[in-house]
Z-matrix of the N, CA and C atoms (Angstrom, degrees):
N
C 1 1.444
C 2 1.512 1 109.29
N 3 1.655 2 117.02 1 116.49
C 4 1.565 3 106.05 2 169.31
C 5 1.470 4 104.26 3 93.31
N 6 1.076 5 112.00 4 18.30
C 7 1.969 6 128.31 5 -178.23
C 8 1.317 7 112.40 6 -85.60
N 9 1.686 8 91.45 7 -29.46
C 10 1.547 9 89.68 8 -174.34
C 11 1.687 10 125.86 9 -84.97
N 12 1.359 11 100.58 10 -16.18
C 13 1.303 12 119.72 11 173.03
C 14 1.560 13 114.89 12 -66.22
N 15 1.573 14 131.49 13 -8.59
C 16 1.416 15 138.28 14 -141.65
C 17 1.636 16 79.70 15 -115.19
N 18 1.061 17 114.83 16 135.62
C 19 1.358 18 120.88 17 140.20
C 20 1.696 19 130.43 18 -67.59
N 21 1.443 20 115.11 19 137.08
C 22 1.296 21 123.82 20 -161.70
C 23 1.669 22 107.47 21 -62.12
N 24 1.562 23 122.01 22 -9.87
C 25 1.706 24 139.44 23 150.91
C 26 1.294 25 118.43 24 -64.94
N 27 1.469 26 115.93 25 -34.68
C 28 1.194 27 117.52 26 170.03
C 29 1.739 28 131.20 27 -70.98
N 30 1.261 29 84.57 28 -51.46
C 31 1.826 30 101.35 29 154.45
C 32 1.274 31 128.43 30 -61.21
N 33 1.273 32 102.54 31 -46.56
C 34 1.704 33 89.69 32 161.10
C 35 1.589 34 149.10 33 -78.77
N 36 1.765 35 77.02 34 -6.64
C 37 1.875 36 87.78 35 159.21
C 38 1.583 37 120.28 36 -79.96
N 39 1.483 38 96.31 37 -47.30
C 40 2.006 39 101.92 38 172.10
C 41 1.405 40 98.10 39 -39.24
N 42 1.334 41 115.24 40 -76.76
C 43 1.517 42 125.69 41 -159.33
C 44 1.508 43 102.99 42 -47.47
N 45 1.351 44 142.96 43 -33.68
C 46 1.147 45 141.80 44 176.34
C 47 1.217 46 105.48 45 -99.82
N 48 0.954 47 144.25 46 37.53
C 49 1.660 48 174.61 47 63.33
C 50 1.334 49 97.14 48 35.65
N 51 2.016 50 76.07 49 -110.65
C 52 1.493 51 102.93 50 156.04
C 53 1.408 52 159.83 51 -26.73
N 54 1.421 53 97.00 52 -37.29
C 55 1.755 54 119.10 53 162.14
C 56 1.282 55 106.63 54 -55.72
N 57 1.806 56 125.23 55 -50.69
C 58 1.225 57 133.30 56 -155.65
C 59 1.054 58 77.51 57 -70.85
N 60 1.785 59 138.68 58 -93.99
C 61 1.431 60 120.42 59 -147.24
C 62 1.091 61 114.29 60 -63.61
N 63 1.208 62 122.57 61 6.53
C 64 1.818 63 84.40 62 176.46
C 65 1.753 64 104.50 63 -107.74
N 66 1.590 65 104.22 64 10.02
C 67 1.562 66 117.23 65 174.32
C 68 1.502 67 99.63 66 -69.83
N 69 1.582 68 102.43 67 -56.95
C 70 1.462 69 104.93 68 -178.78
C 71 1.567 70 133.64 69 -77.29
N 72 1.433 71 104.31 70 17.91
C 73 1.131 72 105.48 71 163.14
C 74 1.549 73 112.93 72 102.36
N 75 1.445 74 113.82 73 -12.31
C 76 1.486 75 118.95 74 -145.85
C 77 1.988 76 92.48 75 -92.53
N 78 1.324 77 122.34 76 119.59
C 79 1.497 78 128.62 77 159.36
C 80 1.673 79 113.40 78 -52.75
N 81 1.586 80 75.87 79 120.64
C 82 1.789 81 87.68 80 173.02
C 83 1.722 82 95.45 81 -108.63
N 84 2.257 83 96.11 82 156.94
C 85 0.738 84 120.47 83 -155.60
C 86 1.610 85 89.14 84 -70.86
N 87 1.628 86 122.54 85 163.73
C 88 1.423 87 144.84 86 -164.75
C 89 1.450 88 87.51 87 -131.83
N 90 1.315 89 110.85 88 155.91
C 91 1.435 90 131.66 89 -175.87
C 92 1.453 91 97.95 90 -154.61
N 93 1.471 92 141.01 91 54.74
C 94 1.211 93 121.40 92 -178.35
C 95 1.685 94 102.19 93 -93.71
N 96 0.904 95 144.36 94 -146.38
C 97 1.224 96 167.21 95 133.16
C 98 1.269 97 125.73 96 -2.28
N 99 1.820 98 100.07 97 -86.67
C 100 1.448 99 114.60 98 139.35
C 101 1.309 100 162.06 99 -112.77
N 102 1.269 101 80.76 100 51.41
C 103 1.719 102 104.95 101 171.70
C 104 1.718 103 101.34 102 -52.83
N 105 1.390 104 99.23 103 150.52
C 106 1.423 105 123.14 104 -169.93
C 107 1.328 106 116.22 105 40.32
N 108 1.300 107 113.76 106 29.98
C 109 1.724 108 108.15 107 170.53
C 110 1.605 109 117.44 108 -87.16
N 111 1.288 110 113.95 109 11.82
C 112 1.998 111 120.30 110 -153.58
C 113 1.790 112 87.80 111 -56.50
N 114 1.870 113 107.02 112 -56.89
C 115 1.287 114 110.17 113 -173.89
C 116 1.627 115 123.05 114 -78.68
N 117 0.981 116 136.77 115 -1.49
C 118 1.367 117 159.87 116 -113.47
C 119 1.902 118 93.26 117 -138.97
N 120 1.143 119 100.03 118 -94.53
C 121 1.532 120 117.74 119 172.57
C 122 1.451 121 125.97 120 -54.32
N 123 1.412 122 123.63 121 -18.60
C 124 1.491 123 138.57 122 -173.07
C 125 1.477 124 100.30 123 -63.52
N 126 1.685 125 107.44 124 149.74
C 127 1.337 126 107.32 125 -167.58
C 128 1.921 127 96.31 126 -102.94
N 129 1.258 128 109.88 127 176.42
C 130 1.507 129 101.52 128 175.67
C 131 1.459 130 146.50 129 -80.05
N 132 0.767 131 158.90 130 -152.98
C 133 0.845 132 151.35 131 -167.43
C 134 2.220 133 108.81 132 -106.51
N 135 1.381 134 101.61 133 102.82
C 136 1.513 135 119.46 134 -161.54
C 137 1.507 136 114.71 135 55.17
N 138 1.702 137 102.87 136 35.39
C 139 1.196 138 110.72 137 153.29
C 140 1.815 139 125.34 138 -98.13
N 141 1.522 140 112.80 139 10.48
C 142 1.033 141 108.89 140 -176.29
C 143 1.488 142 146.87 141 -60.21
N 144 1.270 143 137.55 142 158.97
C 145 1.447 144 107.16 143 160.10
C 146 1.863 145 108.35 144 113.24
N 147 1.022 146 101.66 145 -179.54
C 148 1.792 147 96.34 146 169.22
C 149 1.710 148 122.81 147 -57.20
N 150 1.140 149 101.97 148 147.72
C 151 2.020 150 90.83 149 166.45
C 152 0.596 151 106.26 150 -99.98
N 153 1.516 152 92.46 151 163.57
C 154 1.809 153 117.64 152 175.35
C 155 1.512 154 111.93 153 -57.08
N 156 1.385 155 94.72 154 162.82
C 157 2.001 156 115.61 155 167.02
C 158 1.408 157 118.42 156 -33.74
N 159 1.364 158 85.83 157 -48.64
C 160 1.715 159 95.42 158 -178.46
C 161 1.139 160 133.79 159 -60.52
N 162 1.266 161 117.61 160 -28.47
C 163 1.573 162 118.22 161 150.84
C 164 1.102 163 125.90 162 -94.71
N 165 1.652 164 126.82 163 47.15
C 166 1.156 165 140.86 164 134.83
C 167 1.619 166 129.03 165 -102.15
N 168 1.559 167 105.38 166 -26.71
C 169 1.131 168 148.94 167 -132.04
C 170 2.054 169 97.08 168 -111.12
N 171 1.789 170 91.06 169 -19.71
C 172 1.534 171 92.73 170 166.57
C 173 1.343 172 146.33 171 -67.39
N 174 1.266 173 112.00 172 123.88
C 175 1.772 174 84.65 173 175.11
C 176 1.729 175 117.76 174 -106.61
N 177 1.256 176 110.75 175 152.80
C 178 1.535 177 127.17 176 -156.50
C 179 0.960 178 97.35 177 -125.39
N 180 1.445 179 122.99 178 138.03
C 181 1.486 180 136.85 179 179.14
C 182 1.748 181 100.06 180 -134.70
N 183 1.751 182 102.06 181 140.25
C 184 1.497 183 99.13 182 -179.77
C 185 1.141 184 105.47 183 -93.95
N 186 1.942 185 106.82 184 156.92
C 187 1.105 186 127.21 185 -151.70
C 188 1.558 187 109.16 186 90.14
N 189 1.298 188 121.63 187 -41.28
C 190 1.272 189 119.66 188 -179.68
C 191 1.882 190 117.56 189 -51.85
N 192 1.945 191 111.78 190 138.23
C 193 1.284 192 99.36 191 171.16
C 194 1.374 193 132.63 192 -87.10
N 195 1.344 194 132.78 193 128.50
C 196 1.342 195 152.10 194 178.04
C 197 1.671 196 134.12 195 -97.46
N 198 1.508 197 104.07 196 90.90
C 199 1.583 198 97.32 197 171.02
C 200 1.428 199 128.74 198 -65.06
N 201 1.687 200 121.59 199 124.35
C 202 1.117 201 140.56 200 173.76
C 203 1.529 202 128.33 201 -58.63
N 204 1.468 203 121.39 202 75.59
C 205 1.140 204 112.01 203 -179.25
C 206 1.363 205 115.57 204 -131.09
N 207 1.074 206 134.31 205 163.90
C 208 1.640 207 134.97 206 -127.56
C 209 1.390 208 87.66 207 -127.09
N 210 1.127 209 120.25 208 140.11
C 211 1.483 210 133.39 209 -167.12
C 212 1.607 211 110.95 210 -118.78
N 213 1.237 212 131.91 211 79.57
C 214 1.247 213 136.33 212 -137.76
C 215 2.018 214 108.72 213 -65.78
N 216 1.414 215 88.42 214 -34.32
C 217 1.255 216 113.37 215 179.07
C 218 1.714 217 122.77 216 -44.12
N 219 1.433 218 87.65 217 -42.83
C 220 1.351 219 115.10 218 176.47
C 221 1.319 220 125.86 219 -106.19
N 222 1.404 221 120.87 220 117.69
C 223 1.645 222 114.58 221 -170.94
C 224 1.348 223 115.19 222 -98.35
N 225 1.461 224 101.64 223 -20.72
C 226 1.862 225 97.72 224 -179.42
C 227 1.301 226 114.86 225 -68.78
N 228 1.200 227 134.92 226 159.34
C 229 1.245 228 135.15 227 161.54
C 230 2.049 229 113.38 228 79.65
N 231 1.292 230 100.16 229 10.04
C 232 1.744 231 96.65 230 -157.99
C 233 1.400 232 103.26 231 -80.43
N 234 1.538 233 107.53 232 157.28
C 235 1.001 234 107.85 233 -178.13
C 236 1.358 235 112.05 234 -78.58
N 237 1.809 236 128.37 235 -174.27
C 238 1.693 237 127.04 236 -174.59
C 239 1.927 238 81.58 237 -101.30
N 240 1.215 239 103.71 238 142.00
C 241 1.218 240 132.35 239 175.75
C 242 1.998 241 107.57 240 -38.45
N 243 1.076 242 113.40 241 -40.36
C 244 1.459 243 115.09 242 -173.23
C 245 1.922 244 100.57 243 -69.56
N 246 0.943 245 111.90 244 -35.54
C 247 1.756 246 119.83 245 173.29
C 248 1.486 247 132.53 246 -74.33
N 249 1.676 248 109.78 247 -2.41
C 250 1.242 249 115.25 248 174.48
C 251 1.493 250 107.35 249 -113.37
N 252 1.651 251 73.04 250 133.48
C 253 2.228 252 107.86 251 -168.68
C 254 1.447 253 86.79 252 94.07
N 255 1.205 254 148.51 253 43.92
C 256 1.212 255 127.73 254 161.35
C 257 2.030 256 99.50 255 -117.66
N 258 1.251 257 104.97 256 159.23
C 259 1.159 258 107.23 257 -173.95
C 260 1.500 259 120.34 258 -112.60
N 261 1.540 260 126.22 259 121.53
C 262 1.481 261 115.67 260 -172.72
C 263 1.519 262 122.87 261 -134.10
N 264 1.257 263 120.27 262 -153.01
C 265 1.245 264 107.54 263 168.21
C 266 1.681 265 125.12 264 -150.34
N 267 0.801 266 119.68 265 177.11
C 268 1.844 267 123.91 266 -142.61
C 269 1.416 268 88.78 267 -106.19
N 270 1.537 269 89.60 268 121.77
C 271 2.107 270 90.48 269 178.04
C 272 1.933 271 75.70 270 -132.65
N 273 1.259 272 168.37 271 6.77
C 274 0.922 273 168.50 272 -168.29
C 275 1.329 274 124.23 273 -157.28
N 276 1.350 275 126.34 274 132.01
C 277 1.760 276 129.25 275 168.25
C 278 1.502 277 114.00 276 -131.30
N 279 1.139 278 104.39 277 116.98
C 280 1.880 279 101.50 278 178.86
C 281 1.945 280 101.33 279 -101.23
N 282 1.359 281 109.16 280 -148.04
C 283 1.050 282 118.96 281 -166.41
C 284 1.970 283 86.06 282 -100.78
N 285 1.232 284 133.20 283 -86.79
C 286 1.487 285 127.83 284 165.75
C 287 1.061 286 132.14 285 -65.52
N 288 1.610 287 122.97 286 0.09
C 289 1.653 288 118.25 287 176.82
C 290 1.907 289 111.38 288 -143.82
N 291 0.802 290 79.17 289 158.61
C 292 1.907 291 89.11 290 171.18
C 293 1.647 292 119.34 291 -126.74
N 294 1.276 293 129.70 292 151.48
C 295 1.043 294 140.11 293 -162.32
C 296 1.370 295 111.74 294 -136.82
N 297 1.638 296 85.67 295 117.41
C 298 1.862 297 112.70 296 -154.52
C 299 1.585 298 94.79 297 -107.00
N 300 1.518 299 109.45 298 121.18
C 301 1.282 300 103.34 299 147.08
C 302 1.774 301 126.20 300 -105.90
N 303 1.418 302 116.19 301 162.53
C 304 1.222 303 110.17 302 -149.77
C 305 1.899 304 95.01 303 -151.31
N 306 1.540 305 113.16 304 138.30
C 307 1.253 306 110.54 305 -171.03
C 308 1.462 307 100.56 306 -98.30
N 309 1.828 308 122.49 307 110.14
C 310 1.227 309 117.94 308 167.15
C 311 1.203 310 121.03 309 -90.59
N 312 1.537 311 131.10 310 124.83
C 313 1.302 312 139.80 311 158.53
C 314 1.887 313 117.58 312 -60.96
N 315 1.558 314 77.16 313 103.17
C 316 2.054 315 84.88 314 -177.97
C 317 1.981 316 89.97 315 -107.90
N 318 0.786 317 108.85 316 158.67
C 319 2.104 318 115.84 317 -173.44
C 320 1.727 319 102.66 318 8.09
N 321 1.159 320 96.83 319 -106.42
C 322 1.372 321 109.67 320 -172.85
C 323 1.367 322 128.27 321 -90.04
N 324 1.365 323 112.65 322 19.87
C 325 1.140 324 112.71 323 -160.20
C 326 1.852 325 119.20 324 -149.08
N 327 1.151 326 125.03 325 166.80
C 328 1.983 327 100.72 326 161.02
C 329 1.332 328 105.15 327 -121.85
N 330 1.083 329 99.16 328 165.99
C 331 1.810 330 101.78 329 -171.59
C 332 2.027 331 107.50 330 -125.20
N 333 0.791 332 130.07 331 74.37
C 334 1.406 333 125.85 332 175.13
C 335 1.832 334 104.28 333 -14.64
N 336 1.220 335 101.60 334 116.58
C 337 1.605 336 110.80 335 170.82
C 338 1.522 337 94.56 336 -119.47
N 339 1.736 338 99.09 337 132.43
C 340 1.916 339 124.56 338 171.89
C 341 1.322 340 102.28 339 -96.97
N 342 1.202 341 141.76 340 111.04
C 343 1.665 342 125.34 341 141.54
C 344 1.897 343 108.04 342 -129.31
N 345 1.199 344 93.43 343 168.73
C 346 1.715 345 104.32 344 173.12
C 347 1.393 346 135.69 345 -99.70
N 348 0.928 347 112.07 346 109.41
C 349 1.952 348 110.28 347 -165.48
C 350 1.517 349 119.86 348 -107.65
N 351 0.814 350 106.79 349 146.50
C 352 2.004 351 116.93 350 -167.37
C 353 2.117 352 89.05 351 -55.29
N 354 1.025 353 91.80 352 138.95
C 355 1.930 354 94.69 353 161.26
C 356 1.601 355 104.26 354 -45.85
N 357 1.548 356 129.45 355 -37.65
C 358 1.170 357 135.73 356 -159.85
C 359 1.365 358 109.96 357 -57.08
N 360 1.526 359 121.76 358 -36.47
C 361 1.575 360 147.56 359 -171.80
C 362 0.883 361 114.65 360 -95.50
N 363 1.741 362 129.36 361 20.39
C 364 1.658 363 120.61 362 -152.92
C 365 1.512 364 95.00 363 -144.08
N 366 1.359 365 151.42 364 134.09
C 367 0.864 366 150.40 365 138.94
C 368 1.545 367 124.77 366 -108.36
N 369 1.198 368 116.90 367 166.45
C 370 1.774 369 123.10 368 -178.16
C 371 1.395 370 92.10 369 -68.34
N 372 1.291 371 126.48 370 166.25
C 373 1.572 372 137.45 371 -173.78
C 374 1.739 373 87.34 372 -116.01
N 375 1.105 374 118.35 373 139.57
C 376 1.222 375 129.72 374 147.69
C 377 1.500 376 126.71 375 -75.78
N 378 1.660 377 120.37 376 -7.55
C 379 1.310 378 125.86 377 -166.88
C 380 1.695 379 120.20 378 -53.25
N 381 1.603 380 103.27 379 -34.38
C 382 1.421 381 93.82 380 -172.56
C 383 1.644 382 99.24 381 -121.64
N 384 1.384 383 102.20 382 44.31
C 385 1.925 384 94.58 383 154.35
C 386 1.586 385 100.17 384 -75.41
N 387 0.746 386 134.86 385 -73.68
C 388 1.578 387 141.58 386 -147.47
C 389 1.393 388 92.20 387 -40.55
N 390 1.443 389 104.46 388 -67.19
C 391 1.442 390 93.29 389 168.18
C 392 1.692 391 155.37 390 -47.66
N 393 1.049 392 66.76 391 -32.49
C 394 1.979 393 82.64 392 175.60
C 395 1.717 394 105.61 393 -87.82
N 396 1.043 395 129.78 394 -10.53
C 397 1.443 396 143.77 395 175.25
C 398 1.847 397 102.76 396 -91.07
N 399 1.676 398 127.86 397 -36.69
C 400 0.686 399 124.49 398 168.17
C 401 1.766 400 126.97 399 -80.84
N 402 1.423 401 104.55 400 -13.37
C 403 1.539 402 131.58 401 174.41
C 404 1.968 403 95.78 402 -71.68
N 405 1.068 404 91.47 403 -67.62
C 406 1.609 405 97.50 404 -176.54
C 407 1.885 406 129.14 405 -56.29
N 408 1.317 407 93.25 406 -15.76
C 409 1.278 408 99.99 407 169.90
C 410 1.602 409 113.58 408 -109.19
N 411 0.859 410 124.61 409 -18.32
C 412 1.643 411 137.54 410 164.61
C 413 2.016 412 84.31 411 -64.63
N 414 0.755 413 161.45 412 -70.23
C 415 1.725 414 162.44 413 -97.49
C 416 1.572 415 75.38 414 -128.24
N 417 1.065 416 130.82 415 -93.81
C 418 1.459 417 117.83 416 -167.26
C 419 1.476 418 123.72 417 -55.31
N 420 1.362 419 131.30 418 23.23
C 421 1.025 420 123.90 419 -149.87
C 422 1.967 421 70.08 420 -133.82
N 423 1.514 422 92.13 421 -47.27
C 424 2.076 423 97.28 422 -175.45
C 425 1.818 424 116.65 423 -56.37
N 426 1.625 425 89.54 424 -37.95
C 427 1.180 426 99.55 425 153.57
C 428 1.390 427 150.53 426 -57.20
N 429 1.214 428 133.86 427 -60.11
C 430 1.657 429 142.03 428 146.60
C 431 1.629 430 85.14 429 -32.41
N 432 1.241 431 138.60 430 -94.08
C 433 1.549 432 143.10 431 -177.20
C 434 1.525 433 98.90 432 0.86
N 435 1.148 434 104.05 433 -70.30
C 436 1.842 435 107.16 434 -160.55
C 437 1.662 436 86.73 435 -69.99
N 438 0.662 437 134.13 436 -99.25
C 439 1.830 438 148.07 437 -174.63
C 440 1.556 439 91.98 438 3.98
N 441 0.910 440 110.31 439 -77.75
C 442 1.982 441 114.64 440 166.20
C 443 1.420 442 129.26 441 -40.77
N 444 1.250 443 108.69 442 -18.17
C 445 1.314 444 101.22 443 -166.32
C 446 1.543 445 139.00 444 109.07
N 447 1.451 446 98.58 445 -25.09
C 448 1.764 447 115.91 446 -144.21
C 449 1.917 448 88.29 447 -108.13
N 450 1.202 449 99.21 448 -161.96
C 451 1.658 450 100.50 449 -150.45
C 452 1.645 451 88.53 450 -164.03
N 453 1.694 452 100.35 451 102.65
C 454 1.804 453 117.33 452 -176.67
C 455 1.289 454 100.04 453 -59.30
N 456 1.281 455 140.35 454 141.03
C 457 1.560 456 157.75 455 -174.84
C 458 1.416 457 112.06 456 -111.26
N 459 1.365 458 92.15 457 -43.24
C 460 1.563 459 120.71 458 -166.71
C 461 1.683 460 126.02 459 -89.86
N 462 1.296 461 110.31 460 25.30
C 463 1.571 462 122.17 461 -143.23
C 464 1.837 463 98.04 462 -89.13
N 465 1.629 464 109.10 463 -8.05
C 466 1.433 465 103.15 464 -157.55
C 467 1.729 466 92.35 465 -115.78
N 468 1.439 467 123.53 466 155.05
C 469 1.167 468 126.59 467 -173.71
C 470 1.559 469 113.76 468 -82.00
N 471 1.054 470 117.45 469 117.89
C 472 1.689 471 123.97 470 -156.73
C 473 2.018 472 99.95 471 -113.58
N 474 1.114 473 98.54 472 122.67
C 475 1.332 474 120.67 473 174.40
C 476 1.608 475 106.36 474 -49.21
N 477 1.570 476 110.76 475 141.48
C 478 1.137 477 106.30 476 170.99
C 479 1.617 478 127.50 477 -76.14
N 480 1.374 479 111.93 478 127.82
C 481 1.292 480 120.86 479 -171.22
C 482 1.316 481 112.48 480 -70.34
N 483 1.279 482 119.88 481 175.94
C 484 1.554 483 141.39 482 174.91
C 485 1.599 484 123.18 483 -62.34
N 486 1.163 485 141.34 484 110.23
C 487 1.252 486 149.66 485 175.04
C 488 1.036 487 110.04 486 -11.60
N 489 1.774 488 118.56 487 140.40
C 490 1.804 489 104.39 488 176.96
C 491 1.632 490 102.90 489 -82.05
N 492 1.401 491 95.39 490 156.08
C 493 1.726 492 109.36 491 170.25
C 494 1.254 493 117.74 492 -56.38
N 495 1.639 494 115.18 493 117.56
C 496 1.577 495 104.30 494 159.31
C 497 1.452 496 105.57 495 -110.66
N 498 1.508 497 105.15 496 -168.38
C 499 1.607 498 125.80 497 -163.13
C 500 1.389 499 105.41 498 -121.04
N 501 1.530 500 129.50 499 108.53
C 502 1.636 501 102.59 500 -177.84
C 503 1.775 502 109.47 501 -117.15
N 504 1.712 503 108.33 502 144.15
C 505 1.303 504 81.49 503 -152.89
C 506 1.724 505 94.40 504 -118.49
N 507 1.640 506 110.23 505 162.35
C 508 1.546 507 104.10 506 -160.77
C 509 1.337 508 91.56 507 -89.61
N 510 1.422 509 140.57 508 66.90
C 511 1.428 510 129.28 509 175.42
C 512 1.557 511 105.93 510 -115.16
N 513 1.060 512 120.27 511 -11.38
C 514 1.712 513 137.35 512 -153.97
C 515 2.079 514 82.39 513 -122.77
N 516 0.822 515 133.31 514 -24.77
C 517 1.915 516 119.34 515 -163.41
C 518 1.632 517 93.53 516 -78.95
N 519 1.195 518 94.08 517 131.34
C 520 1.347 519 129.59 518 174.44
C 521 1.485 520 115.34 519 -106.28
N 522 1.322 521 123.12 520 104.89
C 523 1.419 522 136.98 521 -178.39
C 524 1.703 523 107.62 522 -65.01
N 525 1.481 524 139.64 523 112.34
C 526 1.215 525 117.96 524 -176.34
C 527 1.393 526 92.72 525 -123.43
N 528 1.382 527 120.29 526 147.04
C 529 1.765 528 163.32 527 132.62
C 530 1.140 529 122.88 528 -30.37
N 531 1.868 530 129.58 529 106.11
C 532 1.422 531 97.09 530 169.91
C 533 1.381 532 115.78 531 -91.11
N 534 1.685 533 117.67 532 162.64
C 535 1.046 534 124.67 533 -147.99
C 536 1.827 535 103.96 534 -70.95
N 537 1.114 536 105.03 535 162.78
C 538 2.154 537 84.73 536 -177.36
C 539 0.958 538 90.21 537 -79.32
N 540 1.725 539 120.88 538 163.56
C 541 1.497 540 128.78 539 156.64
C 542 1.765 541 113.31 540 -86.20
N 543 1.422 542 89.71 541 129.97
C 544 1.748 543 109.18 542 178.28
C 545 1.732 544 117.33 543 -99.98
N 546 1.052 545 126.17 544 89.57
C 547 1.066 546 119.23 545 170.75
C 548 1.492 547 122.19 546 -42.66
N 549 1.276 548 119.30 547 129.40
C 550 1.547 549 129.59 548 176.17
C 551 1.748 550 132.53 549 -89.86
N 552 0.954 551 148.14 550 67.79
C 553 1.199 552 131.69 551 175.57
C 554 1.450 553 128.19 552 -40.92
């Protein structure tokens, strides 16, 4: 992009730039793929090696949410480095991969991104236990309600309010002195 604007002097100085360092030995920067993944992609600590059953052994339902994390072990199917730890959701299931879509924020805006990832790269999301634990107790709570008679008020999650009022009284304040300073020999 913008090559054409360069004079063919100009290019041939960059380009002999380049020749020089890499005459002298000096490493130029790489931009492949996965560049800077060394810390990124690393597996844990005596987590190495093949996985277990169990993440074959999953079952996935679409619509369902899925954390994106890259299975170093495994190269087929991996996700691109900007998508791992990100969280999405299942619009596709094959026989070895699933197909995650995922809302990317480009300027002002998000852009729904589709791709397909090995089961190996895919985990269940934990995002909406809390919720669904807070769903389930709101429902049994509506329940006992009706069984009784009575009529839940309280069904919506209410911010924590303001401290109760106390009274403080000046009978207990103790006026304190600082001590004089004594020079020591």
């Amino acid at each position: 992009r913008g090559l054409h604007k360069w004079s063919s002097e100009d290019l041939r100085r960059v380009w002999s730039k380049e020749e020089e360092e890499k005459k002298r030995g000096e490493m130029v920067r790489s931009d492949g793929k996965r560049s800077a993944t060394r810390h990124l992609f690393r597996r844990a600590f005596r987590q190495h090696g093949p996985d277990s059953a169990t993440t074959y052994l999953r079952v996935f339902k679409v619509g369902q949410y899925v954390d994106i994390v890259a299975n170093s072990a495994v190269q087929k199917g991996m996700p691109f480095k900007y998508y791992h730890g990100k969280t999405g959701r299942l619009f596709n299931i094959s026989r070895t991969s699933v197909g995650v879509e995922i809302m990317k924020p480009v300027g002002n805006r998000y852009i729904p991104k589709r791709f397909h990832l090995r089961i190996e790269h895919v985990r269940p999301s934990k995002c909406q236990q809390e919720f669904k634990a807070l769903i389930k107790a709101r429902d049994a709570k509506r329940r006992e309600a009706k069984a009784a008679g009575e009529k839940v008020v309280d069904a919506k999650r209410q911010p924590k309010g303001p401290a109760p009022a106390k009274i403080v009284s000046a009978a207990n304040v103790e006026d304190l002195q600082p001590i004089p300073y004594e020079f020591m020999v």
